[in-house]
C-alpha positions as MATLAB code, in Angstrom:
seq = 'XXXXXXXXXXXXXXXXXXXXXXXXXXXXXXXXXXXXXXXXXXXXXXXXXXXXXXXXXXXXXXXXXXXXXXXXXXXXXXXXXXXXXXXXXXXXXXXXXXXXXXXXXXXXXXXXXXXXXXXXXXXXXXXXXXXXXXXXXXXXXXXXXXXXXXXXXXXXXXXXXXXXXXXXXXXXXXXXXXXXXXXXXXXXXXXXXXXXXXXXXXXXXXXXXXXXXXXXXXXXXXXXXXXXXXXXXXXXXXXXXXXXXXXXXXXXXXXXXXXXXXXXXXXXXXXXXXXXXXXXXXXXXXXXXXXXXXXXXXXXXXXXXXXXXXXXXXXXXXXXXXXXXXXXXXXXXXXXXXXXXXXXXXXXXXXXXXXXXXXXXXXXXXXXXXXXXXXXXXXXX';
ca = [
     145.434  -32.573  120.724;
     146.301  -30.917  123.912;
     147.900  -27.242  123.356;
     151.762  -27.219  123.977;
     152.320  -24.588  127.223;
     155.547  -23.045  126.689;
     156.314  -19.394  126.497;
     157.734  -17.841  123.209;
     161.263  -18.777  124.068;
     160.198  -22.358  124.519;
     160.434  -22.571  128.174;
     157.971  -24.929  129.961;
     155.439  -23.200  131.951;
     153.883  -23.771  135.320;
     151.722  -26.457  133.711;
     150.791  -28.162  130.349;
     152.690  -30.586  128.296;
     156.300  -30.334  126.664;
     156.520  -29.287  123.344;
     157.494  -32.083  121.181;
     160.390  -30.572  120.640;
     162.010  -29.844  124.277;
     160.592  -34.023  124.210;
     163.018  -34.744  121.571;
     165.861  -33.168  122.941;
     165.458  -34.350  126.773;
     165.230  -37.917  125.309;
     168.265  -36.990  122.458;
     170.801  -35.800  125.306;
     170.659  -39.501  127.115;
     171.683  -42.487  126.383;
     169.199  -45.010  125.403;
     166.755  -46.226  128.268;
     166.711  -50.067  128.693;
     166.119  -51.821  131.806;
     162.951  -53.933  133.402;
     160.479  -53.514  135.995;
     161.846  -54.076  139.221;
     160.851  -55.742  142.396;
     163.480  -58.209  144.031;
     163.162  -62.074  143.803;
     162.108  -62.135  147.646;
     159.183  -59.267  147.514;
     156.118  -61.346  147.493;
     154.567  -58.747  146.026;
     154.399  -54.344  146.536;
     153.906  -54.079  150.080;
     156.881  -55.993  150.869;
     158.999  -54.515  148.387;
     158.314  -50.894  150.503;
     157.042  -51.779  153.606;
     159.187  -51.705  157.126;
     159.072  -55.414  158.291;
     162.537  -56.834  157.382;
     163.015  -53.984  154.634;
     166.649  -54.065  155.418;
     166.764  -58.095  154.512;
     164.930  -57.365  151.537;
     166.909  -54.379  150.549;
     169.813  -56.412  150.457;
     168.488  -58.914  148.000;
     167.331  -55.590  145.768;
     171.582  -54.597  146.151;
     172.609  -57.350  144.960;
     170.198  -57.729  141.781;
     170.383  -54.016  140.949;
     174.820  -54.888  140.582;
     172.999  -57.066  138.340;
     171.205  -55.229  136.606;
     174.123  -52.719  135.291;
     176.438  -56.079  135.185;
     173.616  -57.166  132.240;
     174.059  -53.035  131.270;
     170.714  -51.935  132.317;
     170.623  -48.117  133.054;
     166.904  -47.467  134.201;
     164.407  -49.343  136.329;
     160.732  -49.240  136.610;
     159.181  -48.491  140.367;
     155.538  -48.993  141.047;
     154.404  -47.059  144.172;
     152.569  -49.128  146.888;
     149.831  -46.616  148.359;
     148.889  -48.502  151.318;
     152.120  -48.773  152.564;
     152.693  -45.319  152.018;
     149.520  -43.812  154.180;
     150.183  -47.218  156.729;
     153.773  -46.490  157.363;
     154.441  -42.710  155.815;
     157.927  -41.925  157.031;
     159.486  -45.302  156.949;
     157.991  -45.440  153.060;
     160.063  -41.934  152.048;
     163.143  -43.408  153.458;
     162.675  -46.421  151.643;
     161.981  -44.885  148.475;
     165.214  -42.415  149.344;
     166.793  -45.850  149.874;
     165.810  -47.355  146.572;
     166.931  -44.476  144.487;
     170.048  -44.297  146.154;
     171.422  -47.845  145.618;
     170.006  -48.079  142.267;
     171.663  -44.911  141.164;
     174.719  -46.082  142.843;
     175.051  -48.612  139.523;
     174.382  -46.223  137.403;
     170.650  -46.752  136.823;
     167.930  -43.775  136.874;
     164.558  -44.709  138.109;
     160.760  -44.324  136.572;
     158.142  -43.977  139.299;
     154.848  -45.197  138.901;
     151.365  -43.880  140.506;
     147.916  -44.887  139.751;
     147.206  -48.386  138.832;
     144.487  -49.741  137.190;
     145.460  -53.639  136.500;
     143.160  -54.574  139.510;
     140.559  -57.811  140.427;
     136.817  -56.707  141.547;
     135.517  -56.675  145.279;
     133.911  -59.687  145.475;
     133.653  -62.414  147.873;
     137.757  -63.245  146.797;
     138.981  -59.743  147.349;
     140.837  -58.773  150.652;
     142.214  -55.498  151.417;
     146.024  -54.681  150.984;
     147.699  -54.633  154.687;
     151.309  -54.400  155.978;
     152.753  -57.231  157.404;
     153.555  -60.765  156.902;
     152.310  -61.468  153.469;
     151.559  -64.773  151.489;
     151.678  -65.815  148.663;
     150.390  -68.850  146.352;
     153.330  -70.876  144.641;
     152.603  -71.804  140.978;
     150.829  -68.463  140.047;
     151.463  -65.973  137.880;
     152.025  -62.850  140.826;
     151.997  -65.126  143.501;
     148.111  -64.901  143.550;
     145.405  -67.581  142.840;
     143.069  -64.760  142.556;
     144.978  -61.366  140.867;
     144.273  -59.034  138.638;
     145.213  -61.434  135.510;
     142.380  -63.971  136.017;
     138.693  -62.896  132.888;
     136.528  -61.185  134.892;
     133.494  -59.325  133.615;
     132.821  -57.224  136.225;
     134.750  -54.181  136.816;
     138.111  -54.124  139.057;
     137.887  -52.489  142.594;
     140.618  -49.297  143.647;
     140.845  -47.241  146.931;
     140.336  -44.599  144.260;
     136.433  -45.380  144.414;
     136.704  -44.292  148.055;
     135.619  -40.545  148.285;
     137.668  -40.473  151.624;
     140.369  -42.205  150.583;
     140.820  -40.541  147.023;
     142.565  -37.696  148.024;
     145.410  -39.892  149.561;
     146.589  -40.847  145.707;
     147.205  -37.201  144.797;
     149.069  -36.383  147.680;
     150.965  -38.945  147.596;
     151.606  -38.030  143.695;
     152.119  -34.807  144.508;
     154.727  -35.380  147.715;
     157.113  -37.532  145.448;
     157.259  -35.244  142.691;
     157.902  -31.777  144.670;
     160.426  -33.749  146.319;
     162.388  -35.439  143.646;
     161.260  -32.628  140.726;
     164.904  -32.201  139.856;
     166.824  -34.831  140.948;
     168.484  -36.797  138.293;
     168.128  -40.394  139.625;
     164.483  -39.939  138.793;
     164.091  -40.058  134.790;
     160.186  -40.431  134.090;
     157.354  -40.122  136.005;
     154.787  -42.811  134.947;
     151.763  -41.084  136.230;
     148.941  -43.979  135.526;
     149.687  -47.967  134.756;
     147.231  -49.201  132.041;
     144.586  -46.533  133.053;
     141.094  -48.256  131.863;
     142.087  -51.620  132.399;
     139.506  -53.908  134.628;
     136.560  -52.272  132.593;
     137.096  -48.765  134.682;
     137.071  -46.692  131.676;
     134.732  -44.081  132.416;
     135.620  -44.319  136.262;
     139.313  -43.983  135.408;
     139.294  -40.559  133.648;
     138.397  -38.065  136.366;
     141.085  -39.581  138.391;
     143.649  -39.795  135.379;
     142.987  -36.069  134.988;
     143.672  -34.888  138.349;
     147.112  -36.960  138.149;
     147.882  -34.909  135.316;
     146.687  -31.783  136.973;
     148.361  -32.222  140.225;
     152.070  -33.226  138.531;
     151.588  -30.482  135.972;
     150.801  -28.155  139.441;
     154.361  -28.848  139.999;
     155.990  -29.162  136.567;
     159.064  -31.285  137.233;
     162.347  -31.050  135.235;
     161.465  -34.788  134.193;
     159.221  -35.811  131.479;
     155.585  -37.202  132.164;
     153.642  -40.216  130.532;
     151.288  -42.913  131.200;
     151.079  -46.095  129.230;
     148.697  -46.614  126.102;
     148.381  -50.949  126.327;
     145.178  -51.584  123.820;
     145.850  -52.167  119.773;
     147.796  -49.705  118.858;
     148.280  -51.264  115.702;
     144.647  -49.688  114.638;
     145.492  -46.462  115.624;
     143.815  -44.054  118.046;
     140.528  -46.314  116.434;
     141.926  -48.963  118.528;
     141.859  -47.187  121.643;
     139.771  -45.960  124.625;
     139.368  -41.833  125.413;
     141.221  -42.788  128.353;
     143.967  -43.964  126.183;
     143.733  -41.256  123.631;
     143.808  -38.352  126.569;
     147.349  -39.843  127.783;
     148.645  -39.924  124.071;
     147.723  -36.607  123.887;
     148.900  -35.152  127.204;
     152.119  -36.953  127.557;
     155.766  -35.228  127.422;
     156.983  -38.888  125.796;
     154.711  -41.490  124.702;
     154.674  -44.659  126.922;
     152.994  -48.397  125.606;
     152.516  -52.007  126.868;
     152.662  -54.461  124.423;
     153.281  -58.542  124.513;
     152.977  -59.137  121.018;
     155.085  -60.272  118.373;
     157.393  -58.697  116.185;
     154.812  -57.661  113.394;
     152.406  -56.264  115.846;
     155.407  -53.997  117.156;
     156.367  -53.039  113.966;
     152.791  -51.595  113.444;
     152.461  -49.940  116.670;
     155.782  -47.948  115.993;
     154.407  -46.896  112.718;
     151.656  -45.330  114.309;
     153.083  -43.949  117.626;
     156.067  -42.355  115.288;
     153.141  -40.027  113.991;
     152.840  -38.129  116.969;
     156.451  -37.130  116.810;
     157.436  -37.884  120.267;
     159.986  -39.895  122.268;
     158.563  -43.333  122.791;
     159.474  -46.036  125.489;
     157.862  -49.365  126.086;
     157.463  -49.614  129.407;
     156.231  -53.297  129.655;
     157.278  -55.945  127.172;
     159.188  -59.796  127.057;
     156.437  -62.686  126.756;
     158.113  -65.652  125.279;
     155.012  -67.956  125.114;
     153.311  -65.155  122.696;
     156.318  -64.746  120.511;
     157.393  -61.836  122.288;
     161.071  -62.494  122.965;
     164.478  -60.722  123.408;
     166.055  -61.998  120.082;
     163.440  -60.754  118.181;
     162.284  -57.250  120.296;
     165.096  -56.227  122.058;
     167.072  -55.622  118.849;
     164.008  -53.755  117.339;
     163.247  -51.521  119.963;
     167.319  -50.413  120.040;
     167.061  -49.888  116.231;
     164.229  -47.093  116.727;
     165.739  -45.617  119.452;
     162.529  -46.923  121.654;
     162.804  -47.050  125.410;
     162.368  -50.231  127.092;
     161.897  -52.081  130.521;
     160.813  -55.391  130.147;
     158.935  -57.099  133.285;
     160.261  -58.930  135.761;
     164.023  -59.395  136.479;
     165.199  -62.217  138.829;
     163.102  -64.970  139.882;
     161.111  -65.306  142.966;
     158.325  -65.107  144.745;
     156.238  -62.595  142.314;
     156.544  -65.940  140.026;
     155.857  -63.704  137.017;
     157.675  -66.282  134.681;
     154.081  -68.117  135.082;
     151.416  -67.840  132.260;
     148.359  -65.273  133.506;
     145.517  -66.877  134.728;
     143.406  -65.816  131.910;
     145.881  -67.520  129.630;
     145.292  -70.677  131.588;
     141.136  -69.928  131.281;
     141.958  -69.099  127.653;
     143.771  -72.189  126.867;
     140.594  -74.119  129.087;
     138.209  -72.709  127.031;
     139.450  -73.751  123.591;
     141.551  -70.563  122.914;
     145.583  -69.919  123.445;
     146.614  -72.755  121.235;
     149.566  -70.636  119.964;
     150.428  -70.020  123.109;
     154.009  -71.505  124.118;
     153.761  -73.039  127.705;
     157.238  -74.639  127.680;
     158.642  -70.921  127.670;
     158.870  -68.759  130.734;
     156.379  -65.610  130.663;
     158.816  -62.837  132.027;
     162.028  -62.737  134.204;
     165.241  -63.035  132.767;
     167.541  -64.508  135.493;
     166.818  -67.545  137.818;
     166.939  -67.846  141.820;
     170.828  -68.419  141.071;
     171.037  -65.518  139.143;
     172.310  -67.684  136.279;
     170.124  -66.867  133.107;
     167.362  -67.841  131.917;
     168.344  -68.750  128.697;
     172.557  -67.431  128.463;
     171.722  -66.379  124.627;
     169.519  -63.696  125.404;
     171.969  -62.227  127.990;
     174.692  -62.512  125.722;
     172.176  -60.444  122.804;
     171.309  -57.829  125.916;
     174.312  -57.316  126.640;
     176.016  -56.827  122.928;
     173.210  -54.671  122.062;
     173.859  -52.617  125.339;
     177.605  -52.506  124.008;
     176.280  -50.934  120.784;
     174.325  -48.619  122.238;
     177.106  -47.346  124.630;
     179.122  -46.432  121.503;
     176.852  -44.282  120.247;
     176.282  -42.493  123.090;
     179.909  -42.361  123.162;
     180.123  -40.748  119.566;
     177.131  -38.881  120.287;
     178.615  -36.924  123.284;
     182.216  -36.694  121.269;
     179.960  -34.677  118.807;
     177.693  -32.323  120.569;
];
């Protein structure tokens, strides 16, 4: 496990991890973190969620579904970080991200800012490079994409991380957002690395995952730091990669994916509770796999687990389609338990009418709940 760096009085250092203990009481003194990942219903996809080309138009859209958001009682948001917008268009991007934060927090909701990404398709004859500008899209597929990152492929996925000249971009980007928003409240987690490992880059991935560390831990914000363990956690660390394992081990809180049912939940818990750490699910809600709101959102509230849920408002991301690998799945003989009749993610249509009204109405009891204790909770301290 990696050493705790904290001075005898408990103060974090320059560098290093939290204690588990100044863990525990950043995530104690806050009240519980539910919310989804966020991208509006007219952002084809990253680039035009950030990018300048009718950002205000799109902005508006985000407005309007983040007053949504804190309507359904949401307090945090997930925000993945788009890196060729950023070196494309680097000034416009801050502003943009300034933007984002601003309105967000303006409803009362807190951010979590992702880096590094490893859910990626390989460079093949399919592939084309991320640009700014006018983007399309493909209507019927799960992130607007015939070919994405959610398709079987045995060959490993392709990042502008494999680019010696272009590597060093990722870190200062990393390393610009943090020094700039180290303190600042409507920033609550910094997600350094999404599903690091995934599209067969294990070995690839850790050199890179370690400088993320390295370079936020340079800085040392006043916000906790994680990235997102998303193999079976149910076995244990015998379930998971040494990419995985070095994340569970250097993280402030502990971060997961997981699309599972209620069972498998209940087991990964019961292991991540050993490590005796906050813990937030930052990816969850597949109906078709029995992964659904009546059933998870109450759990994770119970245990005092963190949670965003993907996708928010319908649109053009389309991530309320199955994955294309569930489609090959299902072609191949396999995914027979697999609902179809159920949307994958989202929880409010084009109309922003619900998906299904019963699962707002359980969102938005729980969030009542878990209002009141905060409320007692601050009455006591």
């Amino acid at each position: 496990m990696a050493e705790d760096c904290t001075d005898e009085g408990g103060q974090i250092l320059m560098s290093g991890i939290w204690s588990r203990e100044q863990a525990c009481d950043w995530y104690n003194n806050r009240p519980w973190l539910r919310g989804c990942n966020f991208m509006s219903s007219i952002d084809a996809n990253r680039v035009e969620q950030w990018q300048e080309l009718d950002f205000e138009e799109h902005m508006k859209v985000a407005d309007a579904e983040l007053k949504l958001a804190a309507d359904t009682g949401f307090n945090t948001i997930r925000l993945v970080m788009e890196i060729a917008v950023w070196d494309a268009e680097h000034d416009s991007y801050m502003k943009h991200l300034e933007h984002y934060l601003e309105t967000a927090w303006k409803y009362g909701i807190s951010s979590m800012i992702v880096f590094g990404n490893d859910c990626m398709p390989p460079k093949d004859e399919n592939w084309k490079p991320v640009k700014t500008g006018v983007q399309t899209f493909d209507w019927g597929y799960h992130g607007g994409r015939k070919y994405s990152q959610h398709g079987r492929f045995a060959q490993m996925g392709y990042h502008l991380l494999d680019e010696p000249e272009y590597e060093h971009k990722f870190y200062d980007m990393e390393a610009e957002i943090i020094d700039k928003y180290k303190d600042d409240p409507r920033v609550c987690i910094w997600d350094l690395y999404n599903e690091p490992g995934n599209s067969h880059r294990d070995s690839v991935t850790m050199p890179h995952l370690k400088k993320y560390y390295e370079t936020a831990w340079e800085i040392r914000p006043s916000q906790p730091l994680t990235s997102g363990a998303w193999r079976d956690l149910t076995k244990g660390y015998g379930g998971l990669s040494e990419v995985e394992k070095y994340v569970l081990d250097n993280s402030d809180i502990i971060s997961f994916h997981n699309y599972g049912d209620y069972l498998t939940n209940i087991k990964i818990l019961r292991f991540l509770k050993t490590l005796g750490r906050p813990i937030i699910c930052t990816e969850w809600l597949c109906r078709g796999s029995h992964n659904t709101v009546q059933e998870i959102y109450p759990l994770f509230y119970l245990e005092k687990v963190g949670c965003y849920n993907w996708g928010f408002v319908a649109g053009k991301y389309q991530t309320y389609e199955p994955w294309e690998g569930i489609w090959a799945d299902y072609a191949a003989g396999g995914a027979r338990d697999f609902d179809f009749t159920k949307w994958f993610h989202d929880l409010y249509r084009p109309s922003y009418r619900p998906y299904d009204p019963h699962e707002i109405d359980l969102i938005k009891e729980v969030n009542r709940l878990a209002d009141e204790d905060w409320a007692e909770h601050s009455q006591t301290k």
